[in-house]
Structure formats: C-alpha cells, structure tokens
GUSEKE-688075 format. One line per 2 residues: number of its first residue (from 0); their letters; for each residue y, z, x of N, C-alpha, C. Coordinates in steps of 0.05 Angstrom, whole numbers, plus 5000, padded with zeros to 4 digits. Layout:
<pts>
NUM) a) Y,Z,X,Y,Z,X,Y,Z,X; ... .
</pts>
This chain:
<pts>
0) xx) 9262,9495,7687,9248,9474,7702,9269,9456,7716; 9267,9452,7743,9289,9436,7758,9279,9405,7752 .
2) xx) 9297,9384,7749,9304,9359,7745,9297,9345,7776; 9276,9331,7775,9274,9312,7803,9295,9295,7806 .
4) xx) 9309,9292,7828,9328,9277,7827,9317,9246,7828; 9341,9230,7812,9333,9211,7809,9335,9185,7838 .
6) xx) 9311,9164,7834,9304,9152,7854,9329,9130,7849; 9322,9117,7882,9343,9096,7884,9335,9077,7867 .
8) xx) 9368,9055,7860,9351,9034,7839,9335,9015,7849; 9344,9010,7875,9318,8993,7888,9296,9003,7887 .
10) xx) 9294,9022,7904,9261,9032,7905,9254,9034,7879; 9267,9043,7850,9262,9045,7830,9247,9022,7819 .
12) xx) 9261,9000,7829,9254,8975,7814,9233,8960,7832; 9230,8972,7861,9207,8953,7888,9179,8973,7870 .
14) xx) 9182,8997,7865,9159,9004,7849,9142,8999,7825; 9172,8990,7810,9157,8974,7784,9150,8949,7785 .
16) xx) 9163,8930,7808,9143,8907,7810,9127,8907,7827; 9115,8928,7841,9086,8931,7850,9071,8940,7823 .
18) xx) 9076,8962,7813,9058,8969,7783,9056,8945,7771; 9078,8930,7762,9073,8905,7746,9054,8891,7761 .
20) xx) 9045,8884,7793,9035,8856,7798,9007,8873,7803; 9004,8896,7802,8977,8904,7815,8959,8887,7791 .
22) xx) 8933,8888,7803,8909,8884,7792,8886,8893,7804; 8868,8892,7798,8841,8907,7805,8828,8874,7819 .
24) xx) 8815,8890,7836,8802,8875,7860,8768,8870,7865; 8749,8868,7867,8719,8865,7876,8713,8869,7901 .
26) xx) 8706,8906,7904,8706,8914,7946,8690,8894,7954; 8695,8886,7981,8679,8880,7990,8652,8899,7993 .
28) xx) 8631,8867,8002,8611,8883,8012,8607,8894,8034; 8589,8914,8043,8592,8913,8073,8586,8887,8093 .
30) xx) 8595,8896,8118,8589,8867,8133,8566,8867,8132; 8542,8880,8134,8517,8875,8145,8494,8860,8126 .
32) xx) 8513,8868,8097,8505,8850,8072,8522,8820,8072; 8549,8814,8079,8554,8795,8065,8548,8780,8097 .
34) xx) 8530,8786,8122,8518,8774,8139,8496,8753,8140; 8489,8765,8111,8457,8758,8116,8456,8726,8094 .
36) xx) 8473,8714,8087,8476,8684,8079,8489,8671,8103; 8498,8683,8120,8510,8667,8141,8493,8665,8160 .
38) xx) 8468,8684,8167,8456,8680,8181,8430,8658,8167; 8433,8659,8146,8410,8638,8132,8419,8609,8138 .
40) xx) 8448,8604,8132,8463,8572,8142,8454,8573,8170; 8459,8591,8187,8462,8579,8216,8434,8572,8231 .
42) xx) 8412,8592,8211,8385,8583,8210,8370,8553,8212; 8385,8545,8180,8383,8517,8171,8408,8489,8192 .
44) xx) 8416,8502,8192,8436,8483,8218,8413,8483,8246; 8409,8500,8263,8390,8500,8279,8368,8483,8272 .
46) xx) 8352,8490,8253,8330,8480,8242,8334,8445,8237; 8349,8442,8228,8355,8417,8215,8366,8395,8251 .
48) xx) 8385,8407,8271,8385,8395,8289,8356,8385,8313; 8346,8409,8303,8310,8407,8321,8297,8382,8305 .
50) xx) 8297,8383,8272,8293,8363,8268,8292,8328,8265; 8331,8332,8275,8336,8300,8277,8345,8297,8303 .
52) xx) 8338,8319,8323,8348,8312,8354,8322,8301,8369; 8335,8291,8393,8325,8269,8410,8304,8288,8426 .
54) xx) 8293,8313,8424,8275,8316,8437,8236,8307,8435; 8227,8301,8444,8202,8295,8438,8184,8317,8434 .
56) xx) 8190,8349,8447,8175,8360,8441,8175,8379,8429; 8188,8369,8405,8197,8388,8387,8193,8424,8387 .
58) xx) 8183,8440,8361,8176,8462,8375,8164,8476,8389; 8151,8457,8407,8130,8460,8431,8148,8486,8446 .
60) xx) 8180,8476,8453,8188,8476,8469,8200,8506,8466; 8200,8518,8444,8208,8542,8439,8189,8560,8455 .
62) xx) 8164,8557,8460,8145,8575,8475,8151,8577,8498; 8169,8565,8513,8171,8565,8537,8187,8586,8551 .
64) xx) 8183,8604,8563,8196,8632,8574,8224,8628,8573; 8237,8606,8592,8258,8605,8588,8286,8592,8577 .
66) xx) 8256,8578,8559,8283,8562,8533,8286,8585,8514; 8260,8605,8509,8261,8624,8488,8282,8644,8501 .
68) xx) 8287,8653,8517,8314,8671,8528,8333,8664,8519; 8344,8630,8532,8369,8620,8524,8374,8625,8495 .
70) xx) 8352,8612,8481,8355,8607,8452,8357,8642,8444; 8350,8663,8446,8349,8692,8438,8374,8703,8451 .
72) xx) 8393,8689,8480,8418,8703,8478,8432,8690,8458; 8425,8657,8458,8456,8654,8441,8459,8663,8414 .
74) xx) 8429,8668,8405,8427,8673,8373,8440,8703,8374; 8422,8722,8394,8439,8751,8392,8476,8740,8401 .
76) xx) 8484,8721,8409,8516,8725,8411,8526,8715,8386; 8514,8694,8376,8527,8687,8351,8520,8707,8328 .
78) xx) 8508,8725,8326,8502,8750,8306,8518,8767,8315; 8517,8773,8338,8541,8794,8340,8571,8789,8338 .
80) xx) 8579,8770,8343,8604,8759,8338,8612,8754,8310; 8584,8740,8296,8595,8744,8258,8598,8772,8261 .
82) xx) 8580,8785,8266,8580,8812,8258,8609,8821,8257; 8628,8821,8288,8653,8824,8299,8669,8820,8279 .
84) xx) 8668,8797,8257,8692,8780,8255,8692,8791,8225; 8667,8789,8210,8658,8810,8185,8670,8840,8178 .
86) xx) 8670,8857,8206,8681,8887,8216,8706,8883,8213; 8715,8862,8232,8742,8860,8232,8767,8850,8206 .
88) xx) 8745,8845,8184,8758,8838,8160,8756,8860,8137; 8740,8876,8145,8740,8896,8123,8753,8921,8133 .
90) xx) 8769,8934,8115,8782,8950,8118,8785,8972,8125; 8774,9000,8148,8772,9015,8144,8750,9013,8167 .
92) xx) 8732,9000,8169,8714,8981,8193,8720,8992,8215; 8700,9004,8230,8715,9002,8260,8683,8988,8279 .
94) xx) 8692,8988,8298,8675,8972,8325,8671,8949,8322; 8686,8931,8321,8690,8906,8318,8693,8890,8350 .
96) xx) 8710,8906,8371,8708,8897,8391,8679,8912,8406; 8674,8924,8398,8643,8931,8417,8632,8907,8414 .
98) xx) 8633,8900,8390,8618,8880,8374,8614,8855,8386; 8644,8851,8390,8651,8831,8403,8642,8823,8437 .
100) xx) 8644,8850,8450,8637,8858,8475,8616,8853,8478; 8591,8854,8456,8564,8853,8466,8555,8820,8462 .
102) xx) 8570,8805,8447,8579,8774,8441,8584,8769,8464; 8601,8769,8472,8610,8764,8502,8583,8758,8526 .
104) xx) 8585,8787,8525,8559,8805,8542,8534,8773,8538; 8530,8765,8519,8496,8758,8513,8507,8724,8517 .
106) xx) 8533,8715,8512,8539,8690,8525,8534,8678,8542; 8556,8701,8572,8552,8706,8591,8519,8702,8605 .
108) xx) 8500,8716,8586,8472,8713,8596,8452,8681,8591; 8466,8672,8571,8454,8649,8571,8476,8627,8577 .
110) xx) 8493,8642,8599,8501,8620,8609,8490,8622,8639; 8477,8644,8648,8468,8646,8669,8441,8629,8662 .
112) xx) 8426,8637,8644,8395,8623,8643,8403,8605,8643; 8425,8584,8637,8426,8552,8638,8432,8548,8665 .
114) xx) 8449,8565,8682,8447,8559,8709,8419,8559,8724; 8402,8574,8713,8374,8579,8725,8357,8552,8723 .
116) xx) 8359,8531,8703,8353,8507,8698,8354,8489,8727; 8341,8482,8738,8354,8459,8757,8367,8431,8749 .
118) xx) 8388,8423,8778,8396,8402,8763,8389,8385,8784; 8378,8361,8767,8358,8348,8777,8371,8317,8791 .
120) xx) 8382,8318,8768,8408,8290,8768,8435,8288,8749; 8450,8269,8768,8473,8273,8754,8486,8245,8737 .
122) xx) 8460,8230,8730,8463,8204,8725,8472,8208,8696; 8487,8196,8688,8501,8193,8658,8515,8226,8651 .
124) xx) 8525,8247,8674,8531,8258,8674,8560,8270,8651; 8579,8249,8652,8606,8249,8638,8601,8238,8616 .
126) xx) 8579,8222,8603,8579,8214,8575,8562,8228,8560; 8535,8241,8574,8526,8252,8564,8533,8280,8551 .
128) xx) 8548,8296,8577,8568,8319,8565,8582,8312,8543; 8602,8299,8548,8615,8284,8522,8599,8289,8493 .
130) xx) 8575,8273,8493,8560,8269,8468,8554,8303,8465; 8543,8313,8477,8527,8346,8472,8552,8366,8456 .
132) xx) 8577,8359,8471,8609,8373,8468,8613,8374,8439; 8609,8342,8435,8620,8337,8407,8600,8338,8378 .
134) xx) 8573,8342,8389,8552,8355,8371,8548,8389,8367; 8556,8402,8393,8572,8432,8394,8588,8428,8370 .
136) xx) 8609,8421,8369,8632,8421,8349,8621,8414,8321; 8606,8389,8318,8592,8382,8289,8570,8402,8279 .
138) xx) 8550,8410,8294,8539,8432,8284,8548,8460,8280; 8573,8465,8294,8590,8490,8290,8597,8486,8266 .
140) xx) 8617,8461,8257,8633,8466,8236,8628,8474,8214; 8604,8478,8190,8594,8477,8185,8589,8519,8186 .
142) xx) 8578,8525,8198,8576,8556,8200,8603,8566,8212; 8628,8554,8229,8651,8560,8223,8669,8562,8197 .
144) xx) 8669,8542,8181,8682,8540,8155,8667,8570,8139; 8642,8561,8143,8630,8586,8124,8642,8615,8127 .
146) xx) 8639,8619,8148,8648,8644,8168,8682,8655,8165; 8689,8630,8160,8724,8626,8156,8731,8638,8133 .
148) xx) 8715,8626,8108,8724,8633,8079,8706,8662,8081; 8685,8678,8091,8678,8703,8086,8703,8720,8101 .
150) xx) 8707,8718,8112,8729,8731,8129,8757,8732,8121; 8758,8710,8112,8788,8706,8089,8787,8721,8065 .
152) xx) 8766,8732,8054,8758,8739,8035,8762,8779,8038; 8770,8782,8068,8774,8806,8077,8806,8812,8078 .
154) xx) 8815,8832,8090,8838,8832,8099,8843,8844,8130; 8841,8817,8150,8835,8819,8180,8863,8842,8189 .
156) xx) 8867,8865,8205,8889,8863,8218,8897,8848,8240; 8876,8847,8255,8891,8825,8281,8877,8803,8276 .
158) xx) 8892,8785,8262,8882,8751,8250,8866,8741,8276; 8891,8747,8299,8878,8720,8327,8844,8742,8337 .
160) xx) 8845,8759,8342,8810,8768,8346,8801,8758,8317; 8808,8764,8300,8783,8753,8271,8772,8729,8278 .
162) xx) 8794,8703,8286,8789,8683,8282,8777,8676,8313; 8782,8692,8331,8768,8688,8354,8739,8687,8361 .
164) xx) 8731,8709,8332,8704,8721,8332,8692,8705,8317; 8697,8687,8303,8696,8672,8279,8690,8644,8301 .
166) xx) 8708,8635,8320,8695,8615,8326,8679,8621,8349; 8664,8643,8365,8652,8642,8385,8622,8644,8364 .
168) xx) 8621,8664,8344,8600,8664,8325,8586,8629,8321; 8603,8615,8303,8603,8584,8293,8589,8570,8317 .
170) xx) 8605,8567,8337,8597,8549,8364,8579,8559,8379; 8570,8581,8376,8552,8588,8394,8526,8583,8378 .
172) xx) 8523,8582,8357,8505,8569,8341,8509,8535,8347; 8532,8524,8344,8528,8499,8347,8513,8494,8378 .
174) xx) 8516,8510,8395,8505,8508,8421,8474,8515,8425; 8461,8528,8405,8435,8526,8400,8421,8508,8393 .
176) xx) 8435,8505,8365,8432,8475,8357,8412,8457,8379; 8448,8446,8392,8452,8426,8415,8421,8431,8433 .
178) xx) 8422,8455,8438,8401,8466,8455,8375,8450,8443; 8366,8457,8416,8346,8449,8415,8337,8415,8403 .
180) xx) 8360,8400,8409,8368,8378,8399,8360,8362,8425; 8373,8372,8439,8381,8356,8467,8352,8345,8489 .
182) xx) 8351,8334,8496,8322,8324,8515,8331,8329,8549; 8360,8333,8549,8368,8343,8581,8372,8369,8583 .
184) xx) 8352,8373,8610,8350,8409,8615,8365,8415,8638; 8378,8400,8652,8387,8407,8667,8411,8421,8673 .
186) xx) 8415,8443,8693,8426,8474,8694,8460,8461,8684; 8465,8446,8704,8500,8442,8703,8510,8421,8675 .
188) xx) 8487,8408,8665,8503,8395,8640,8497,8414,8628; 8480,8442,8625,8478,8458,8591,8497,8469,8593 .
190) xx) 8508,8478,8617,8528,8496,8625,8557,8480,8624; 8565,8454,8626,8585,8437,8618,8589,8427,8594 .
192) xx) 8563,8418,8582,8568,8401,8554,8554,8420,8535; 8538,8445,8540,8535,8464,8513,8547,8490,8517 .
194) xx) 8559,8500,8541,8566,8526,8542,8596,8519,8544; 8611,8505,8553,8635,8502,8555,8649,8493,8525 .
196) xx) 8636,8479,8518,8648,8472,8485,8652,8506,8469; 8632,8514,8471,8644,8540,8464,8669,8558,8467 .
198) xx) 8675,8553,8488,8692,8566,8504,8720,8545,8485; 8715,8527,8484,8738,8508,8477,8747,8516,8444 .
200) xx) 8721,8519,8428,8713,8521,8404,8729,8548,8393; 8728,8564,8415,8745,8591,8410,8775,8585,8405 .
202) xx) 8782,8573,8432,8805,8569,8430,8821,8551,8404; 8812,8539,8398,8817,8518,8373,8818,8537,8347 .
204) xx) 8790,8556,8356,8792,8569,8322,8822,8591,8319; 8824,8595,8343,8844,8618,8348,8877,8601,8333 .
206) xx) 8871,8569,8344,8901,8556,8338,8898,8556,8304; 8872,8552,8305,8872,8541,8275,8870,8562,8253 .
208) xx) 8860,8577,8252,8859,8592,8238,8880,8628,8231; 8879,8629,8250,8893,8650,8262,8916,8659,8245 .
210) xx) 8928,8632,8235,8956,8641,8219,8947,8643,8185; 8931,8629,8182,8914,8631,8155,8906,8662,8155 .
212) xx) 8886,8669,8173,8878,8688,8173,8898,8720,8161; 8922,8712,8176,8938,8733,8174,8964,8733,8149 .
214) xx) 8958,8702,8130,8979,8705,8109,8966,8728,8083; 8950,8743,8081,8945,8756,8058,8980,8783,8068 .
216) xx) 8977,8779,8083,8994,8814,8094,9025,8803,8086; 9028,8769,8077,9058,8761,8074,9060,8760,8055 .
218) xx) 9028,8760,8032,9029,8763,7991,9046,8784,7990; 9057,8769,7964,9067,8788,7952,9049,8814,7942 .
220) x) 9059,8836,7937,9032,8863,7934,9026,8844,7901 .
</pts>
C-alpha cells in the first residue's frame, strides 16, 4: 500500500482550524417562505398609514380605477424586489435579477400612472414634497430594517444588488403608504415627493448597508 505524501504544515494546520471552528448551521428557508412575514409588516405599515393619514376618504379611494393600478404596481414592485433580495441571499438561488427586472419594470409603471394624474397646482409645491419624501423614508424604515436582518441572515454574493433590492422593496412600500396617506393627487408631486424618494432610498440603502451585507465572506470559516 503506497503512503500519501504528507500535506504542507500550513495547509495541515488552515484545515484543522476550519474542522475545529465548523459548526452546524439552520438552512435557510426558501425565499418564498421566509417572504410571507415580510409581506404581512408591509401590509400593516400600509394599513396603519391609511389610518392616521390626512386623507378624508379613506378606503373609498382604493375603488378608484386609477389609484387601484398605482397602488397594484407599487405593491407588485415591492414583492418582487423582496422577492430579489431574499434569492439573492440564499445560496444556490438563481433569478434574482429577473426579479429585480420585473421590480424595476412595475415602478417604472406606477410612475407613469402618477404622471397620468393631472397637475392641477403648484401651490405649496416644495414643502409639501418635502413632507411626502420624508414619510417615504419613515414608513420604509421599518420594512427596510426587517428586510435587512432577513437577508443578513443569508449569505448575499453581490452585497451592493442585495442591498439595492432591499431598499427599492422597503421604499416602495413606504411610497404606498404615502400614497394612501396623502390628500394630494396631483401627477408631478406623486412623481417628485413619492416616486423620487425611492429612487433616493436605493441609493442610501446601497451606502448603508452594502458593506454589512458583505462581511459574513470576511468571518472567519
């Protein structure tokens, strides 16, 4: 019987302190399971802004052909983008950017139906954006954070899409929200003070998160 030759003493010894540090793990679930509490928060976030926002006609206003569009792209973009960011954390996962693509895709469309809105006036234009921007962001944070620690809980390879997908998901909910909060319908503030915060919301999650996202790959094994 021939003698394996013997290994280097490094590698000898980089193998025994992987054997020593391993431990056993809890797979994840699939995305489409560990989806369905995130889509229950972003539920209750929506819900809860209809209830303490300034509109008078409350869910009257969901019957209306074309608030129910807006409100049905942004919900299909913020589902497909958790979806995205979920894919993109589990291992082995693939179509994460389709995922993402069809996020995009359903944005894009309810940012067109807010252009379809007329604008009627532009009186309190810059403060009112203002206020809508920064209620985008407060009702995001909230199904962002959530979205953050499910995803952390994965092992992303490209941190900056995880966390990209992670905040167009969050904010695009916060922009529903806003949507059904807000008492101004008009085309160029939904499209300034609820569709543009999004756009911003990405970018932030991408600074913020992004490097978090990607320290599991610097643990030690």
């Amino acid at each position: 019987m021939t003698r394996e030759p013997d290994l280097p003493r490094s590698h000898a010894a980089l193998v025994a302190r992987l054997a020593g540090d391993a431990r056993s793990v809890r797979p994840l679930r699939p995305p489409a399971v560990r989806l369905v509490p995130w889509l229950a928060l972003a539920v209750a976030v929506v819900a809860g802004a209809m209830a303490v926002g300034l509109r008078t006609d409350g869910p009257a206003m969901l019957v209306h052909p074309l608030v129910a569009l807006e409100l049905a792209a942004l919900a299909a973009g913020a589902i497909l983008a958790a979806a995205a960011a979920l894919t993109a954390a589990a291992p082995g996962r693939t179509g994460a950017r389709r995922l993402a693509r069809a996020a995009l895709a359903a944005a894009l469309v309810a940012t067109a139906l807010f252009l379809v809105e007329p604008t009627r006036s532009l009186a309190g234009f810059v403060p009112n954006g203002l206020r809508c921007a920064f209620c985008v962001g407060l009702f995001g944070a909230l199904p962002w954070l959530a979205l953050f620690v499910l995803v952390r809980r994965g092992a992303p390879l490209d941190a900056g899409r995880a966390a990209a997908y992670v905040g167009a998901a969050a904010f695009l909910v916060g922009a529903a929200a806003v949507r059904v909060a807000c008492p101004i319908d008009d085309g160029l503030h939904l499209v300034a003070g609820h569709m543009a915060p999004v756009a911003l919301g990405v970018a932030l999650s991408v600074l913020l998160a992004a490097r978090a996202l990607a320290r599991w790959r610097r643990r030690p094994a």
